[in-house]
N, CA, C and O atoms as a printed pandas DataFrame, in Angstrom:
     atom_number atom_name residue_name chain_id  residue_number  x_coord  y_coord  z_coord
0              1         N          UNK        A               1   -7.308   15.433    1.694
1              2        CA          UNK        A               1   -5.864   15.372    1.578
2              3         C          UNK        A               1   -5.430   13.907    1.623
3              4         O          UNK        A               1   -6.042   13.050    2.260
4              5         N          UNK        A               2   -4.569   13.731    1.056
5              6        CA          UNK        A               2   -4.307   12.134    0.516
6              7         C          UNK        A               2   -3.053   11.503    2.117
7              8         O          UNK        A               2   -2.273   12.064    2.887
8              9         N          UNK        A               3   -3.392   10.520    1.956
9             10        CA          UNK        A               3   -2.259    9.570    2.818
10            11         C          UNK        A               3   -1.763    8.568    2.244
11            12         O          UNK        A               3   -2.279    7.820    1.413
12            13         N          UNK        A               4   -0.075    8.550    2.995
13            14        CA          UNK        A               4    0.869    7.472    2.878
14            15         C          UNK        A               4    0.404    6.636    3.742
15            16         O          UNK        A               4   -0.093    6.972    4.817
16            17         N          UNK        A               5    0.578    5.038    3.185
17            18        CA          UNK        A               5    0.573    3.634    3.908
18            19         C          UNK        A               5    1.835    3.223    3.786
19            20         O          UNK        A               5    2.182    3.301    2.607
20            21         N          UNK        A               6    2.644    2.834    4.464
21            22        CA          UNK        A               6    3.430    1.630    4.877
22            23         C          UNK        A               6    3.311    0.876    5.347
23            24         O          UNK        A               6    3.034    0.918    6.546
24            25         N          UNK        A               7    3.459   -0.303    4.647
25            26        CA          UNK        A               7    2.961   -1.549    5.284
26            27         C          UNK        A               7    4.543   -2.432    5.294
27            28         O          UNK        A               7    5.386   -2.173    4.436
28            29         N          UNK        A               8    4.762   -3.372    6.264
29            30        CA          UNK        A               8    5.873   -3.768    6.915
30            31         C          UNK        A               8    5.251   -5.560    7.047
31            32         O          UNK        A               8    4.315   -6.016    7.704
32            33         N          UNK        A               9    6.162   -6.185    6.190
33            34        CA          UNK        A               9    5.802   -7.782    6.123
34            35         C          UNK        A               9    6.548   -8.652    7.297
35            36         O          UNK        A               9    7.723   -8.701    7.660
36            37         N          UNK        A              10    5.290   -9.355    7.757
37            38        CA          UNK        A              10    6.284  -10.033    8.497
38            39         C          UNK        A              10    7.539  -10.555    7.995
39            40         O          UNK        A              10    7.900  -10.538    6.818
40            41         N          UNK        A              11    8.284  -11.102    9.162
41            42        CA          UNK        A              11    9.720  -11.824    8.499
42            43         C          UNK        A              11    9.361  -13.336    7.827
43            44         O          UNK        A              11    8.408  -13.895    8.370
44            45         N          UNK        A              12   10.058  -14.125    6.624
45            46        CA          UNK        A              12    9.690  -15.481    6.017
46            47         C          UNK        A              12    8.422  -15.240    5.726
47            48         O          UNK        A              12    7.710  -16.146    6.160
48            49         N          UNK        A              13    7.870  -14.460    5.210
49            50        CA          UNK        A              13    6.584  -14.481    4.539
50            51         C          UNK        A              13    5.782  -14.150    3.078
51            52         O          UNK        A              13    4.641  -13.821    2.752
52            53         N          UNK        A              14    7.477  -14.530    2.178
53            54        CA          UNK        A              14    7.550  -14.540    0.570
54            55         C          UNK        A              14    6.528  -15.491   -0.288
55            56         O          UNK        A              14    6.082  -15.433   -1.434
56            57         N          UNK        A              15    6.349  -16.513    0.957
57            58        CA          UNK        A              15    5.681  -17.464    0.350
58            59         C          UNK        A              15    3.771  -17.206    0.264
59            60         O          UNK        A              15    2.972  -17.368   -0.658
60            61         N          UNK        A              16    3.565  -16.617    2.091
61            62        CA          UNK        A              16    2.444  -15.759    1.710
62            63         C          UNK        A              16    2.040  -14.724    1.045
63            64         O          UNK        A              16    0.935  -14.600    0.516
64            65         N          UNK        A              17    3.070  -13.818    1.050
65            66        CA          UNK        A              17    2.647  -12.964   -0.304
66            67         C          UNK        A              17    2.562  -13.275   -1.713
67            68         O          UNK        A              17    2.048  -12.601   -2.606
68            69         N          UNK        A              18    3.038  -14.195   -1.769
69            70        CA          UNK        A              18    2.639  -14.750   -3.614
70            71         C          UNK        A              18    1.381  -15.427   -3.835
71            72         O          UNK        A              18    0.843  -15.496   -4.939
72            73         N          UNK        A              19    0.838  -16.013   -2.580
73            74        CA          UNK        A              19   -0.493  -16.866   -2.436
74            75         C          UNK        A              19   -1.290  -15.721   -2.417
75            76         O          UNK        A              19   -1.958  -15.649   -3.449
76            77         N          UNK        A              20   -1.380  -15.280   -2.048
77            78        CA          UNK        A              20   -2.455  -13.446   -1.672
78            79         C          UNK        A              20   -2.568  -12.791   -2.909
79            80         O          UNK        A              20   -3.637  -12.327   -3.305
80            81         N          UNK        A              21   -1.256  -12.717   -3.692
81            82        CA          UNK        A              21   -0.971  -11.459   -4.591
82            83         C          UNK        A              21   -2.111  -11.550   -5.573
83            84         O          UNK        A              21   -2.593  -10.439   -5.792
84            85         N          UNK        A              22   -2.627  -12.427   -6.160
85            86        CA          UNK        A              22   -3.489  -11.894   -7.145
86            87         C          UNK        A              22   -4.760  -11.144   -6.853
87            88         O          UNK        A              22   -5.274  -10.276   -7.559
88            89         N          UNK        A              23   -5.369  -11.816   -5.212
89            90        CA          UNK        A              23   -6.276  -10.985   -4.630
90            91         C          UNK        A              23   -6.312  -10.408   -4.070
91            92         O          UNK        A              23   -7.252  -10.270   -3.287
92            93         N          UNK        A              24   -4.905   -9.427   -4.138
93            94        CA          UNK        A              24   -3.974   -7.798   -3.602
94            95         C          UNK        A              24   -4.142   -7.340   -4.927
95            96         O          UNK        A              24   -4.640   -6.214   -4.964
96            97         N          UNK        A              25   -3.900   -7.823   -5.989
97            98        CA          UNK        A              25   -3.619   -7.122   -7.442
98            99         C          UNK        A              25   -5.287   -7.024   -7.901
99           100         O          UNK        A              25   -5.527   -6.015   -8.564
100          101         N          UNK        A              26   -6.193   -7.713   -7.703
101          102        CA          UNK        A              26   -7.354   -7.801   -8.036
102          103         C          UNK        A              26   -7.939   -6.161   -7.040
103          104         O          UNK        A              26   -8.667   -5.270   -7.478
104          105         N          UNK        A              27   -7.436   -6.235   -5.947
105          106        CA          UNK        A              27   -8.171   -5.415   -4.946
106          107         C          UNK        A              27   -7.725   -4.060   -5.677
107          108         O          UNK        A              27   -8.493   -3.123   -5.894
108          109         N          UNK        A              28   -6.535   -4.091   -5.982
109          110        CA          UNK        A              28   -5.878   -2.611   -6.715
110          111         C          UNK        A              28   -6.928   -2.161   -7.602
111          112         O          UNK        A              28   -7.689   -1.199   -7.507
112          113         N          UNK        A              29   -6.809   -3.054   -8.480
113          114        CA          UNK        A              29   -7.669   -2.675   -9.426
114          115         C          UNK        A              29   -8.731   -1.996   -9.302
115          116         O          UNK        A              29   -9.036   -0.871   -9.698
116          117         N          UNK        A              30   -9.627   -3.278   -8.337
117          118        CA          UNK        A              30  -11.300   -2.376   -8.110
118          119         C          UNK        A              30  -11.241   -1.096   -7.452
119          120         O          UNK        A              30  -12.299   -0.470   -7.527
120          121         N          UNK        A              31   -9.788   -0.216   -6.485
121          122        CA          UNK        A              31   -9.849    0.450   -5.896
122          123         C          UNK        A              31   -9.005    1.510   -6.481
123          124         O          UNK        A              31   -8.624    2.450   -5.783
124          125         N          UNK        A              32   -8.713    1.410   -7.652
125          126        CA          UNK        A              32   -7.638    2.385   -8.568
126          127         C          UNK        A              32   -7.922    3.700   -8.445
127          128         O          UNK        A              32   -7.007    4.514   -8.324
128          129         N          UNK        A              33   -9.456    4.144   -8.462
129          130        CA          UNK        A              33   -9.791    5.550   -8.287
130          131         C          UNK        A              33   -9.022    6.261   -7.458
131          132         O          UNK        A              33   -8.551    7.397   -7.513
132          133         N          UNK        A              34   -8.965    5.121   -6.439
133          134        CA          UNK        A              34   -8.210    6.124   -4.899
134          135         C          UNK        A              34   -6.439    6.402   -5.121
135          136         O          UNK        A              34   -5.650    7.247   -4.699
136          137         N          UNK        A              35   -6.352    5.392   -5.872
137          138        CA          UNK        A              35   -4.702    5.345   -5.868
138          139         C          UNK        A              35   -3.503    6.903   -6.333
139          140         O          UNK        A              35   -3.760    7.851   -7.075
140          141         N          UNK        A              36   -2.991    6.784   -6.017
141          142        CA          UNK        A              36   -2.480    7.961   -6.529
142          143         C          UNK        A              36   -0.774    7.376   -6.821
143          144         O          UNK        A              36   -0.024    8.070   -7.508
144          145         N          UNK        A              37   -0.432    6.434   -6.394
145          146        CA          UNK        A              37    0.592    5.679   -5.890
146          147         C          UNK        A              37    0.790    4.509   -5.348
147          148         O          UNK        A              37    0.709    4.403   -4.124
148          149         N          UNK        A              38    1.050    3.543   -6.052
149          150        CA          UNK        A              38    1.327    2.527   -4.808
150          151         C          UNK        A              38    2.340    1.008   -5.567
151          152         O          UNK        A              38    2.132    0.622   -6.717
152          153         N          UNK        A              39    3.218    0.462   -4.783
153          154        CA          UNK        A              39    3.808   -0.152   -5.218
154          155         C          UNK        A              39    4.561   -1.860   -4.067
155          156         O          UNK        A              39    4.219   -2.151   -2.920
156          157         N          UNK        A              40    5.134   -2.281   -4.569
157          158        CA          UNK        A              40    6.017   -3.160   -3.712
158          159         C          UNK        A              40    7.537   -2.787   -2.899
159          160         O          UNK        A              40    8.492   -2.855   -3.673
160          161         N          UNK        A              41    7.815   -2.495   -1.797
161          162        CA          UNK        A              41    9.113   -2.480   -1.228
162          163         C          UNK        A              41    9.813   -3.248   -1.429
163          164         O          UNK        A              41    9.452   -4.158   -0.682
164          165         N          UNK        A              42   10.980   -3.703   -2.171
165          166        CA          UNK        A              42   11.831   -4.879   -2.591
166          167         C          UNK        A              42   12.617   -4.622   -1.700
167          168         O          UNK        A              42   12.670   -3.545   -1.105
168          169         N          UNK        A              43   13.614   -5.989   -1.427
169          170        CA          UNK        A              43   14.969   -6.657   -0.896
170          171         C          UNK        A              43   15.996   -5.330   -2.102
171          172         O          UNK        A              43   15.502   -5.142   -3.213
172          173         N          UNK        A              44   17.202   -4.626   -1.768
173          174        CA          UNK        A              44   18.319   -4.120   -2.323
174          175         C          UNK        A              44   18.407   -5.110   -3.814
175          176         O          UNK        A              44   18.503   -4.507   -4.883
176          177         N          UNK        A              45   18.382   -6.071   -3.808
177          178        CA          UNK        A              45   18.729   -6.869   -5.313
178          179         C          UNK        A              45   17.502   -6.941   -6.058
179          180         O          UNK        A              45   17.491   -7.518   -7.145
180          181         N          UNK        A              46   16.795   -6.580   -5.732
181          182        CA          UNK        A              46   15.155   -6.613   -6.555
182          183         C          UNK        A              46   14.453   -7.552   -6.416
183          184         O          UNK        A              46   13.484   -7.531   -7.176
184          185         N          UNK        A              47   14.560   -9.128   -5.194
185          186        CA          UNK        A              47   14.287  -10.067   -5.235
186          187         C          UNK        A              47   12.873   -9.275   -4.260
187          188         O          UNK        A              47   12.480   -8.112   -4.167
188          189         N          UNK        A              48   12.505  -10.344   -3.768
189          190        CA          UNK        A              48   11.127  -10.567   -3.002
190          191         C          UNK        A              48   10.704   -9.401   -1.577
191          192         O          UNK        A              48   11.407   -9.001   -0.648
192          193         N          UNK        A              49    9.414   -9.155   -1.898
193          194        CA          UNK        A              49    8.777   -7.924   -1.272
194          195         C          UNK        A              49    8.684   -7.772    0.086
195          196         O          UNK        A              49    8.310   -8.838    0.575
196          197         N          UNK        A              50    8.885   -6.792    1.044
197          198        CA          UNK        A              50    9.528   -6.593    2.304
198          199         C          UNK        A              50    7.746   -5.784    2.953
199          200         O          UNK        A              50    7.234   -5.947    4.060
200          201         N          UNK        A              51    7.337   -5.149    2.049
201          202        CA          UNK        A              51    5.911   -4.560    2.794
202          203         C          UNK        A              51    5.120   -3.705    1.129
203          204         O          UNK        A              51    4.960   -4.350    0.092
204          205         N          UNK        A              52    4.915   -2.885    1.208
205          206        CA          UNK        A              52    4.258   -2.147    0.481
206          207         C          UNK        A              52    3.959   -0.289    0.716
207          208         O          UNK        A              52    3.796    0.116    1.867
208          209         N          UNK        A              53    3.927    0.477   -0.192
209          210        CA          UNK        A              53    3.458    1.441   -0.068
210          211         C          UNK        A              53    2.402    2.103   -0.583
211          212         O          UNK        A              53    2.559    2.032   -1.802
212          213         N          UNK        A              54    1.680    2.545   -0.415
213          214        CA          UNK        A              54    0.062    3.521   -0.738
214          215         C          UNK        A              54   -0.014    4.515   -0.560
215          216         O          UNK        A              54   -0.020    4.886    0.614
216          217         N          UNK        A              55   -0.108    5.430   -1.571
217          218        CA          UNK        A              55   -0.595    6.349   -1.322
218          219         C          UNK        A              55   -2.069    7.040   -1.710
219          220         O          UNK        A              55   -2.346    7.446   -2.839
220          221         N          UNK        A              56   -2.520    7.068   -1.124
221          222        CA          UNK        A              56   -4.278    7.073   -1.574
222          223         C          UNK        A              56   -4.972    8.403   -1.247
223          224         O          UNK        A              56   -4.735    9.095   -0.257
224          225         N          UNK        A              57   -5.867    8.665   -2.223
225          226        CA          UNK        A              57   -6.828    9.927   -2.067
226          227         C          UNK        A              57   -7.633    9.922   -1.203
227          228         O          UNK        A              57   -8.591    9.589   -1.900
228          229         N          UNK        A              58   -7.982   10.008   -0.363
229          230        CA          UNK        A              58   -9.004    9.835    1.092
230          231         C          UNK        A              58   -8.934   10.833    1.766
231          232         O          UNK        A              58   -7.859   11.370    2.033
232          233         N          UNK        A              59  -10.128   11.278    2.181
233          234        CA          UNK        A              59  -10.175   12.581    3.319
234          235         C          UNK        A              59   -9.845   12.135    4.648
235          236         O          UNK        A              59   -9.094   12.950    5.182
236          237         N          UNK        A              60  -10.205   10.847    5.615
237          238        CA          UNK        A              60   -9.677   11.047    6.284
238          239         C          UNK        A              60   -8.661    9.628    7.018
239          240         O          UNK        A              60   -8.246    8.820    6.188
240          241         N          UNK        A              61   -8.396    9.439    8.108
241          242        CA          UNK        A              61   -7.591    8.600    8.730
242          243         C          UNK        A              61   -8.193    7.518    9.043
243          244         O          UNK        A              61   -7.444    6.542    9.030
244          245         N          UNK        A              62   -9.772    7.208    9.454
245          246        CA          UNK        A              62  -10.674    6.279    8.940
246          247         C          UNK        A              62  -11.182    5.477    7.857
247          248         O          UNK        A              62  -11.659    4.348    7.978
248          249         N          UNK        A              63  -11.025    6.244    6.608
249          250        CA          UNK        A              63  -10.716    5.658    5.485
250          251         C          UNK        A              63   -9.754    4.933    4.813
251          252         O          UNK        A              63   -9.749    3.914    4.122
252          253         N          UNK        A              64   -8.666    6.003    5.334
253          254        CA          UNK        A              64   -7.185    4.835    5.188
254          255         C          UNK        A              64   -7.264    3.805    5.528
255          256         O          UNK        A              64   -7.149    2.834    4.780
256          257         N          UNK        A              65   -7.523    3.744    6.974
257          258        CA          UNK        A              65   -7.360    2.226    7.475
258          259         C          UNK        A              65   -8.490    1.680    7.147
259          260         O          UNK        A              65   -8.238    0.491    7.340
260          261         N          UNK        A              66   -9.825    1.745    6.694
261          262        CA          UNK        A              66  -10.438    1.052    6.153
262          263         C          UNK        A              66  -10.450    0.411    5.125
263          264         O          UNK        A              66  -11.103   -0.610    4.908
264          265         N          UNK        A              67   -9.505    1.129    4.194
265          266        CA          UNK        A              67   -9.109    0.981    2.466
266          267         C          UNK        A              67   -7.745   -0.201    3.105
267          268         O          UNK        A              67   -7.419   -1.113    2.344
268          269         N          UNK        A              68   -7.227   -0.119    4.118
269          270        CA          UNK        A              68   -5.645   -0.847    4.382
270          271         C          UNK        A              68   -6.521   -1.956    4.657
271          272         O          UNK        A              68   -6.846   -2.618    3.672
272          273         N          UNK        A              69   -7.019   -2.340    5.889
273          274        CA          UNK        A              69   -7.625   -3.258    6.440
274          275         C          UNK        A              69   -8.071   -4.304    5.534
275          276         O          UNK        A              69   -7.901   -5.510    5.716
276          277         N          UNK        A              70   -8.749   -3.671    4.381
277          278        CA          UNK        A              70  -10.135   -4.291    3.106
278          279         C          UNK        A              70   -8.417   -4.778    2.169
279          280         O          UNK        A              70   -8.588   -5.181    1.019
280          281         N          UNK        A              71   -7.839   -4.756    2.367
281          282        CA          UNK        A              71   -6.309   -5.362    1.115
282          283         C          UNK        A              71   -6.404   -7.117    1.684
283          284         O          UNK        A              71   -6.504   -7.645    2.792
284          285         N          UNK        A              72   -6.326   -7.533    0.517
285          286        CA          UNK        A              72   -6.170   -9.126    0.991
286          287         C          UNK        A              72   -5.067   -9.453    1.021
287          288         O          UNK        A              72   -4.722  -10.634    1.047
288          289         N          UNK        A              73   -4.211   -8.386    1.025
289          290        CA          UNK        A              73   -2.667   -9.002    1.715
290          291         C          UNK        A              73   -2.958   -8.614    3.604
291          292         O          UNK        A              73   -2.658   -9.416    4.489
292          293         N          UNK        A              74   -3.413   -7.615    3.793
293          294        CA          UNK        A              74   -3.875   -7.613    5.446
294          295         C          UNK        A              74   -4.711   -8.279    6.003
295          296         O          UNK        A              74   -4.417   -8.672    7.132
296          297         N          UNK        A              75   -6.209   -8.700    5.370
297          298        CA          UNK        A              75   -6.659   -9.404    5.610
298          299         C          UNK        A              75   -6.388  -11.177    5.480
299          300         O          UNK        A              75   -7.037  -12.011    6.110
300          301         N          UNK        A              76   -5.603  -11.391    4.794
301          302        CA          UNK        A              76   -4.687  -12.720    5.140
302          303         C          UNK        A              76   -3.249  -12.709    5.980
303          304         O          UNK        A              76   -2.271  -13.418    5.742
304          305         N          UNK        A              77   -3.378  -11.783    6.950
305          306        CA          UNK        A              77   -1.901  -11.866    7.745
306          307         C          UNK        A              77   -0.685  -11.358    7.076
307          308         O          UNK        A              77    0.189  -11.349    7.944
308          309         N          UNK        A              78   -0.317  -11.032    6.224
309          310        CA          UNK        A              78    0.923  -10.627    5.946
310          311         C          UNK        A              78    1.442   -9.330    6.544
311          312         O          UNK        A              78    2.665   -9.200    6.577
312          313         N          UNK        A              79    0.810   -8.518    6.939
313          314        CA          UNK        A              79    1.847   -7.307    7.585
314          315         C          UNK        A              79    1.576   -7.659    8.582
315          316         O          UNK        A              79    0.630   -8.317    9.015
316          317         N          UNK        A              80    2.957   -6.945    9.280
317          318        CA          UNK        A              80    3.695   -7.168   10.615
318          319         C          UNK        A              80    2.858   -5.997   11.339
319          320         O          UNK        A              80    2.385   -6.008   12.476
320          321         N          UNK        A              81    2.795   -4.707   10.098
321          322        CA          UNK        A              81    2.833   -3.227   10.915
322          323         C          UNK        A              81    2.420   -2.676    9.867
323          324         O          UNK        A              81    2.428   -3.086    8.706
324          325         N          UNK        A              82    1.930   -1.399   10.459
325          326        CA          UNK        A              82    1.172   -0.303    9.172
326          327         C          UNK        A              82    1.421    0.926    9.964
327          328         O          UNK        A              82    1.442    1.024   11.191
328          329         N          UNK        A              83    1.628    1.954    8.968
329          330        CA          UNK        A              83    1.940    3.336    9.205
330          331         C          UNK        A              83    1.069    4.102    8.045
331          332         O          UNK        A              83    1.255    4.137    6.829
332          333         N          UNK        A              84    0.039    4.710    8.871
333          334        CA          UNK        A              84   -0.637    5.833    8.052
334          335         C          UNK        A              84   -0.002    6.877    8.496
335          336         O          UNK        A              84    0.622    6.888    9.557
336          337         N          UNK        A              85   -0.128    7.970    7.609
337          338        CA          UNK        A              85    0.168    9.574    7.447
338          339         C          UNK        A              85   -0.169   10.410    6.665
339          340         O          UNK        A              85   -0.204   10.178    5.457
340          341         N          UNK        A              86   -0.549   11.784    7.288
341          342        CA          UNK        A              86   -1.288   12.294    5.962
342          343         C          UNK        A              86   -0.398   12.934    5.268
343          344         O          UNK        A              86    0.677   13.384    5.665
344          345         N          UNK        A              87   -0.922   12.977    4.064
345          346        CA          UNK        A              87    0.398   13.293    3.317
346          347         C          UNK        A              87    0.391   14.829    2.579
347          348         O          UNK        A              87   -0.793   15.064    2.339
348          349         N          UNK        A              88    1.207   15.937    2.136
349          350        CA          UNK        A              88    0.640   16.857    1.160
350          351         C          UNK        A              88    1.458   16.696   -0.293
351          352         O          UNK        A              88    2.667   16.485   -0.399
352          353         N          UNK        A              89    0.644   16.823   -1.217
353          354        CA          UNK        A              89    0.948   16.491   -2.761
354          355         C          UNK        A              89    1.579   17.720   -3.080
355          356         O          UNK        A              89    1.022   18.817   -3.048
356          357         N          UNK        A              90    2.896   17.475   -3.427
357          358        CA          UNK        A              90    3.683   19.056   -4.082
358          359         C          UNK        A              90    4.188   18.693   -5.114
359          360         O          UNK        A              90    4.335   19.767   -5.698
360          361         N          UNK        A              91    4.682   17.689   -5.967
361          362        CA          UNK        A              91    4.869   17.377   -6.767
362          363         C          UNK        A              91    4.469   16.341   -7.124
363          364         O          UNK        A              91    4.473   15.604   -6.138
364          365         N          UNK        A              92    4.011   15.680   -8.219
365          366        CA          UNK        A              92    3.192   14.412   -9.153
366          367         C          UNK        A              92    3.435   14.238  -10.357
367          368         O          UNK        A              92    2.779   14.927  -11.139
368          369         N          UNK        A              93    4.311   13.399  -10.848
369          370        CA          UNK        A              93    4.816   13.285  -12.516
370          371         C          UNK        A              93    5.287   14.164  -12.557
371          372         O          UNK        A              93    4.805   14.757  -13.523
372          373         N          UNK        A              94    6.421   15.080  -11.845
373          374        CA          UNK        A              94    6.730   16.142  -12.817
374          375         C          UNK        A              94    5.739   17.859  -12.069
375          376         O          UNK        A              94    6.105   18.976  -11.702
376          377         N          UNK        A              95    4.815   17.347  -12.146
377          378        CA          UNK        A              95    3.876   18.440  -11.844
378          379         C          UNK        A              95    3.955   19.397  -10.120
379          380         O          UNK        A              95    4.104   18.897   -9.005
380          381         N          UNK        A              96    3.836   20.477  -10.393
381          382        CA          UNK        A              96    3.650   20.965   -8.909
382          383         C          UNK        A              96    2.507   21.222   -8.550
383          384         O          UNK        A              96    1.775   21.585   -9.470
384          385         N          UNK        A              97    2.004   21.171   -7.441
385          386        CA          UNK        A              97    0.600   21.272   -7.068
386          387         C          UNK        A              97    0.566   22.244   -5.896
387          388         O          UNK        A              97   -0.413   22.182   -5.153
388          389         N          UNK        A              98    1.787   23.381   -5.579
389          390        CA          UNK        A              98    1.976   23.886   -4.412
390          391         C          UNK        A              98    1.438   25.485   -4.820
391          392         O          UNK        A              98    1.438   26.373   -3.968
């Protein structure tokens, strides 16, 4: 069963997330299988990123945070805080899965 990540950026730390981002965007990539979801939390005006969300295919709560941990935006300091949860899939594109 898949889990939500929230991840929560520290405060003034626009400047570290742009230094990180390509080897956050690189990490996506190699780890796309798992993805099911995942994106940037913006500021209300669309300007600069506040944390992140994931949602990933993983069986369990060990994996999450192993898959969170292994992000080179966590492993270079940028979140403040992380929130795993497991999640259930009822709808996807459109689709129901219930």
């Amino acid at each position: 069963m898949p889990f939500l990540i929230e991840t929560f950026d520290k405060p003034d730390s626009q400047e570290l997330r742009q230094a990180l981002r390509a080897k956050h965007l690189d990490f996506l990539e190699e780890n796309k299988s798992l993805l099911l979801a995942c994106g940037a939390k913006l500021e209300d005006d669309g300007s600069g990123g506040t944390g992140s969300v994931y949602i990933v295919d993983l069986e369990t709560r060990a994996q999450a945070e192993d898959f969170v941990n292994a992000d080179p935006f966590a492993v270079g300091g940028l979140f403040e805080r992380m929130v795993i949860t497991r999640w259930r899939k009822a709808y996807l594109n459109g689709e129901s899965y219930l």
